[in-house]
N, C-alpha and C positions, 0 to 999 in steps of 0.2 A: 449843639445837636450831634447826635452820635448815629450814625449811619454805619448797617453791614450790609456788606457786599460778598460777591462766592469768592471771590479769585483776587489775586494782586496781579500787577502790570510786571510783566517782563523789563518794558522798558517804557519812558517818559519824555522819550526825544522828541519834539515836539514835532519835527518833520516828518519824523520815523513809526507813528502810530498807524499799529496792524490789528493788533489784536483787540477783542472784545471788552476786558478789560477796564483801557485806556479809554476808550471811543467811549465810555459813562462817564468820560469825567471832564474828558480832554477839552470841549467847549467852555465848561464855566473856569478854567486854565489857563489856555493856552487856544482861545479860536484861531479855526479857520478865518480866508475870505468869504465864504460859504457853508449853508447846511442845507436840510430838504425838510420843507414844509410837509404835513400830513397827508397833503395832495399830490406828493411827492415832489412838485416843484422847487428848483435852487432857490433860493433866498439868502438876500448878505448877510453877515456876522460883520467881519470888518471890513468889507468891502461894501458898497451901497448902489451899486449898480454894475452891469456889465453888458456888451453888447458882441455878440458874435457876427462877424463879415468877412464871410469865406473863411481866408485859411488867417485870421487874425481875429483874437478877440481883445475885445478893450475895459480896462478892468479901471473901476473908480473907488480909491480906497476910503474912508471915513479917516479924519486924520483928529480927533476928539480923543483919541487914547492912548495911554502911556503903556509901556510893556511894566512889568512890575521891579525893573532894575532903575527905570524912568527913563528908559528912551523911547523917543515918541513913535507912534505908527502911522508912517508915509509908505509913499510909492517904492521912494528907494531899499527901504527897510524890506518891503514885500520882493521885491528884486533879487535883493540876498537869499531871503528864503529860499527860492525858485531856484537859483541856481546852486544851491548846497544842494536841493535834492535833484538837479540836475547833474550833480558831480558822482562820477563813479564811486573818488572817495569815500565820499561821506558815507555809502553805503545803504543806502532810503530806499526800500522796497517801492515806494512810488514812483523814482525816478522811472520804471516801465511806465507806468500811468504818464509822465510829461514827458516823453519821449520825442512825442510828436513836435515839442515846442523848440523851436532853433535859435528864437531868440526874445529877451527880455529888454523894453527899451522902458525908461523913466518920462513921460510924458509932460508931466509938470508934478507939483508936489503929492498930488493926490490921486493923479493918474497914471495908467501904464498900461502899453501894450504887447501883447504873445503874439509875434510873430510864427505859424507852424509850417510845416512843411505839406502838410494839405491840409485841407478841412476837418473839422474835429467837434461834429456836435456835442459830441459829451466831457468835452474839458471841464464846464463849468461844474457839472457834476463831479467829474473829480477830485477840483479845489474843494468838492464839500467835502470828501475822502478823506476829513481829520490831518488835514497836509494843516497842521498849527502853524501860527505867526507867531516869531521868538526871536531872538537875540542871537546871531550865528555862532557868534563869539562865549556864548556861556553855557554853547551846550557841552555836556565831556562827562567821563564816567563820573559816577554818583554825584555828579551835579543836581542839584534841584530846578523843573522846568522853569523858565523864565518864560512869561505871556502878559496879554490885557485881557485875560479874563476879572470874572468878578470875584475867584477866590485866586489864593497865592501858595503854595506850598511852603509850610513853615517847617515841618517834618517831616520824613520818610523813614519807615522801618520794614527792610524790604521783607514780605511775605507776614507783614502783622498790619500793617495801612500809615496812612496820612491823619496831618493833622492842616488843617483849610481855614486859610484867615479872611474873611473880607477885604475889599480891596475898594478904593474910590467907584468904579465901577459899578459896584454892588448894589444892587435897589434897597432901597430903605425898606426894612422889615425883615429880609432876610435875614439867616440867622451868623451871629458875627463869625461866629468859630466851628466846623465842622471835625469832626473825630470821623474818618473815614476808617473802618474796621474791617478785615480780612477775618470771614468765619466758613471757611469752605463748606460746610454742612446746613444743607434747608432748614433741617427740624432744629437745631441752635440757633438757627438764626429766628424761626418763630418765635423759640422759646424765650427767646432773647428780648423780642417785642413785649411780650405776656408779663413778664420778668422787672420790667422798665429797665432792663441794659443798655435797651436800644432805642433811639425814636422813629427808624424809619429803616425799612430793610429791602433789600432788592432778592425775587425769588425765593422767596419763605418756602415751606415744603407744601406744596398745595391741599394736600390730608387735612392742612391745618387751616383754610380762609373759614370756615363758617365759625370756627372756634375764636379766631382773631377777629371778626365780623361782632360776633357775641359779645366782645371783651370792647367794645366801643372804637376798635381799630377801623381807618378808610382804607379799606382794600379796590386797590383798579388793577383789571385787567384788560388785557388789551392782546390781539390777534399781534402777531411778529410776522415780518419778512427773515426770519435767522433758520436756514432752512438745517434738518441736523438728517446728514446722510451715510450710508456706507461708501467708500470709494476703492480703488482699487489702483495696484501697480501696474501697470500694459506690460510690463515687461517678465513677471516675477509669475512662474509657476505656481500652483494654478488658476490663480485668478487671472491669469492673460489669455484663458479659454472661454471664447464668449456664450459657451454652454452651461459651466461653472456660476457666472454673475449671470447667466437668465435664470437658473434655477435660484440663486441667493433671492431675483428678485419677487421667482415664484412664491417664494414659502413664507416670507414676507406677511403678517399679519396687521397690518399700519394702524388702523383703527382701534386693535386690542393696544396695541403698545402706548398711542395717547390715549385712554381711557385707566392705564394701569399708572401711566405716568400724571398723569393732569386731570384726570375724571372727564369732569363736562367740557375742557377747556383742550386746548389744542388743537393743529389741524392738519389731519391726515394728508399727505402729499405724496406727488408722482412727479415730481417738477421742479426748479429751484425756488419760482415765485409762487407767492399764495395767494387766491382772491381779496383785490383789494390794492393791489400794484400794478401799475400799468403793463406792467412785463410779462403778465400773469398769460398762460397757454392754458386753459382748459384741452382738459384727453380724459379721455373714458377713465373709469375707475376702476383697475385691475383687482379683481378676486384672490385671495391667497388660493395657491392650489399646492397643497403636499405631494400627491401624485405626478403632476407636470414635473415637479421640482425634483424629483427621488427619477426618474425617469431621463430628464435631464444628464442627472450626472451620471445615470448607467453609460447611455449615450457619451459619454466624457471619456468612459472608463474611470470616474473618481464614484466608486460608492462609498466612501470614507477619505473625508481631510480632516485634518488635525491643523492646527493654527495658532499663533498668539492672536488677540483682537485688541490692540493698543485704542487707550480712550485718555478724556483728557480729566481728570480728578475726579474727586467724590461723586458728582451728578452722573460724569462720564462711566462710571464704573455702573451705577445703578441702570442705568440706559444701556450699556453691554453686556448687561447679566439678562437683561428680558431678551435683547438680542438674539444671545447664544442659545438660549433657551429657547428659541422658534427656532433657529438651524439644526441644533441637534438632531431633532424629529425627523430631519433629512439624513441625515448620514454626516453634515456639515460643524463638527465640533472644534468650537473655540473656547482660547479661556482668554475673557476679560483682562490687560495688563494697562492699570494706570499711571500715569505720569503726572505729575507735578504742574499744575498750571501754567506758570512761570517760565517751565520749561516748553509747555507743549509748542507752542506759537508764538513766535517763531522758533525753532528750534527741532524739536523730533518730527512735528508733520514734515515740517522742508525740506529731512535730510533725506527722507524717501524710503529710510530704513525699515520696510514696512512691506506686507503682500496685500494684507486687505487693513481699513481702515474706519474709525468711526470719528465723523467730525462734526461740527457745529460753527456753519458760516455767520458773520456779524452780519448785519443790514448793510448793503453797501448800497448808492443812489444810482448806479446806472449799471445794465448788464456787461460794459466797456472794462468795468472789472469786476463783478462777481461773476462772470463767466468767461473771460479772455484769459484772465489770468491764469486760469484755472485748467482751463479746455482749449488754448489755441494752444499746438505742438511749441511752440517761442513763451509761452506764459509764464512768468517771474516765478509764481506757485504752483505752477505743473509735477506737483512733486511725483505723480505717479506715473509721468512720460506719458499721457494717451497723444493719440497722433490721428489727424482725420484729415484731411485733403479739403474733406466736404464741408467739415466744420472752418476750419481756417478762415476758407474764401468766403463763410459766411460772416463768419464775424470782423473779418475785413471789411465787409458790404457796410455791417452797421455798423463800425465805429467812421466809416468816411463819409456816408449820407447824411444830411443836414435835417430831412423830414421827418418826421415821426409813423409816420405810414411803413417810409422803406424799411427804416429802423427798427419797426417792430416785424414786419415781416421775415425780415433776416435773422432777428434773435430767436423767434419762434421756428422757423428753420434749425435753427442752431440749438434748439429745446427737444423737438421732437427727434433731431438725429441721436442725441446724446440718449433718449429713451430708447430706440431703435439699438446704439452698441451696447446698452448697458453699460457707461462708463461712470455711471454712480448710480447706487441704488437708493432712492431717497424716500424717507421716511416719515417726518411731520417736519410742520412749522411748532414748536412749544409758545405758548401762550407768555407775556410780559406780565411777570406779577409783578407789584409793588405794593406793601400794608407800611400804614402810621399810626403812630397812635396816636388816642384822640388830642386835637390840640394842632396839628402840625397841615399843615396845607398846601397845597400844590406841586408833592413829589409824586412825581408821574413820569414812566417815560415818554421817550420821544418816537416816531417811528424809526429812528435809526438804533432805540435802546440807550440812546443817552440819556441820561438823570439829570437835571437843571434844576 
C-alpha cells in the first residue's frame, strides 16, 4: 500500500514526538501508554488501565507485547522511558509536560506508580502526548524507531518517506507492507491518487474531492482541533504594540480565508478550540473591520510595516499569501518566507527568530499543553516570550484542580485573556481530509490526526 503524506518527520525519537508529522504515524510504531477517544477521553494503547489518587497515579501496563527488537513491554521497560524523558539529557520537549512527576516506582511486572509533587489531572492526557514506548538503549541519530506498534520501520529516506512492514501485532488484513511517501504538494498528491501512484493520501488539495469522489475514491472528512493561527514576539517591535495585533486582528477576514482555502469545509475561529472539544469557549464572532484596523495603527503611529511572514512549506506559503493579502489593505505588508518542514518544528518556530508568525498547532488532548506551553511566561514553546501574571495563576489553577468544572473554568479564563492581549490572532481550525481509492478501507484519521 503506498500512502502520501505533506511533510516528513524531523525526527522519530520515540520520546521526543512534537511535531505533526510524526503524531500520523507514531501510534501504529512506536505507542504510547495512552491516546484520546473521539469523546476526547484517555484510553490505553499499552497500558490498560489507570487510576489517579491525589498526587499519584497508578498505571497498569498490558504486558502481551514485544518492542520490535524483542524486548518485552513491562512496568520496568515503561519506567526507563519515563525517566529518559525525565532526564535533562536526553533533551524531550515533554520532559516540561512530566515535570510534575518526582518519582517512578515498579509495582509489580505489569504495574507502576507516579509519585508527583501535587495533583495533576491531566497527566494521563499527557501520556497520550505521543510520549512512545521504546527501547532507551536504541534510540541515537539515524537510528530507526524501535516500538510494539503494528508496523516496524524497515526504511527511512529522510525528506522522501518510509517504508512499514507488519509486525506480529498487526490485525489480519491489514496491509503487509506500507510505502509511506513525502509529497509536500496537495494537488500531486491528488493527482497521484487519480494516477494509481498512490492508494491513499492525507490532505489532497481540496479543489480536488468531487473530482476524487467521481473517480470511485472514499473521501472522509472530518472538523480538526489543529488550530492554524498568527502569533506574535512580546518582545520584538512592532508587534509588541497591543494596538499593532488588535488591528492584525481587525482586518482579519477568517471566513473568506476558509472558504478560499477548503470551500465548504473548515472552521472559522477566534479561539484555540473548536466546537466539538471540551475546551471549546464560545465568544461572539468578531467582524472584519478595515477601518478599525487602519485607524488602529494611525493610533500606533505605524501606517506602514513591512515584515518577513515566516510559514512552514508549500500549504504554509499558500495560507501566507491570502494572509498578506488581507494586511496589505491595511498598510500592513508582509512577504510570505517558507521553510522546510523538517526544519520548521522544532527548529525555526523555537528559536524565536521571528516578529510575527504563522503556525499550525497538532491536536493535543488536554489544554495543560496546548496552551501552557505556549502561553504560561516558563512554557517549554513560548518562543515569543508573552508574559501575563493573569494567565499564569490561571493556568496554574487548571493543571492542579482535579475537577472538570474548576478546570474548564480556569482555561476559559485563560482563553478569553489571551483574546482580550491579543497574543495570537487565530484564524480557522482546517478540516482533516483523507481520499482512497476504491478498494482500500478504513484510512481515516483520528481526532488527534493520527492515520492508523
Amino acid at each position: 500500500m503506498r500512502v502520501a503524506v505533506d511533510m516528513d518527520m524531523a525526527t522519530f525519537d520515540p520520546n521526543n514526538l512534537i511535531a505533526g508529522a510524526s503524531r500520523r504515524l507514531s501510534n501504529s510504531v512506536t505507542p504510547a501508554l495512552f491516546t484520546v477517544s473521539d469523546d476526547w477521553s484517555v484510553e490505553g494503547l499499552l497500558a490498560t488501565a489507570f487510576e489517579v489518587d491525589g498526587a499519584s497515579v497508578l498505571v497498569t501496563v498490558s504486558t502481551d507485547r514485544r518492542l520490535s527488537n524483542g524486548r518485552p513491554v513491562d512496568a520496568a521497560l515503561v519506567r526507563e522511558n519515563l525517566l529518559r524523558v525525565l532526564d535533562p539529557a536526553a533533551g524531550c520537549y515533554q520532559r516540561a509536560d512530566l515535570g510534575v512527576v518526582e518519582d517512578v516506582r515498579v509495582v509489580s511486572d505489569d504495574t507502576l506508580r507516579l509519585e508527583l509533587a501535587e495533583p495533576r489531572a491531566s497527566l494521563p492526557a499527557l501520556l497520550a502526548n505521543h510520549i512512545g514506548i521504546t527501547d532507551p538503549q536504541a534510540v541515537g541519530a539515524g537510528a530507526l524507531p524501535v516500538g510494539a506498534g503494528v508496523y516496524r520501520v524497515t526504511e527511512w529516506v529522510r525528506g522522501r518517506g518510509m517504508r512499514l512492514v507488519r509486525t506480529a501485532h498487526g490485525p489480519d488484513g491489514s496491509p503487509q507492507v506500507v510505502e509511506w511517501i513525502v509529497e509536500p504538494d496537495a494537488g500531486r498528491r491528488a493527482a497521484g491518487l487519480l494516477e494509481g501512484r498512490f492508494d491513499a493520501v492525507w490532505m489532497p488539495d481540496a479543489a480536488q474531492l468531487d473530482r476524487l469522489r467521481a473517480h470511485g475514491c472514499t473521501v472522509v472528512v472530518r472538523p480538526s482541533q489543529a488550530p492554524t493561527h498568527l502569533t506574535f514576539h512580546a518582545e520584538r517591535p512592532p508587534w509588541n504594540d497591543p494596538a499593532v495585533r488588535a488591528a492584525v486582528a481587525a482586518a482579519i477576514d477568517r471566513r473568506a480565508l476558509v472558504r478560499e482555502l477548503f470551500g465548504t469545509d473548515g472552521t472559522a475561529s477566534w479561539t484555540p478550540y473548536a466546537p466539538g472539544c471540551p475546551w471549546y469557549v464560545p465568544v461572539p464572532e468578531p467582524e472584519p473591520d478595515a477601518d478599525r484596523a487602519r485607524w488602529l495603527l494611525r493610533r500606533s503611529g505605524h501606517d506602514r510595516i513591512h515584515d518577513v511572514l515566516p510559514v512552514d512549506g508549500v500549504f504554509g506559503l499558500r495560507m501566507g499569501t491570502l494572509v498578506a493579502e488581507q494586511l496589505r489593505a491595511i498598510g500592513i505588508h508582509l512577504v510570505p518566507q517558507p521553510h522546510e518542514s523538517h526544519r520548521w518544528w522544532p527548529g525555526f518556530y523555537t528559536s524565536g527568530a521571528w516578529g510575527i508568525i504563522l503556525q499550525t498547532w497538532t491536536p493535543m488532548p488536554d489544554p495543560d499543553q496546548l496552551i501552557a506551553r505556549r502561553y504560561h511566561s516558563r512554557g517549554v514553546l513560548n518562543a515569543g516570550r508573552y508574559a501575563s501574571a493573569e494567565v499564569d495563576a490561571a493556568l496554574e489553577e487548571g493543571r492542579r484542580t482535579l475537577r472538570f468544572e474548576r478546570r474548564y473554568a480556569a482555561y476559559e479564563r485563560v482563553q478569553l485573556l489571551l483574546l482580550q492581549h491579543t497574543a495570537s490572532v487565530y484564524l480557522f481550525h482546517a478540516p482533516m481530509i483523507t481520499a482512497a481509492r476504491a478498494g482500500v478501507s478504513g484510512f481515516a484519521p483520528t481526532v488527534l490526526s493520527e492515520l492508523r
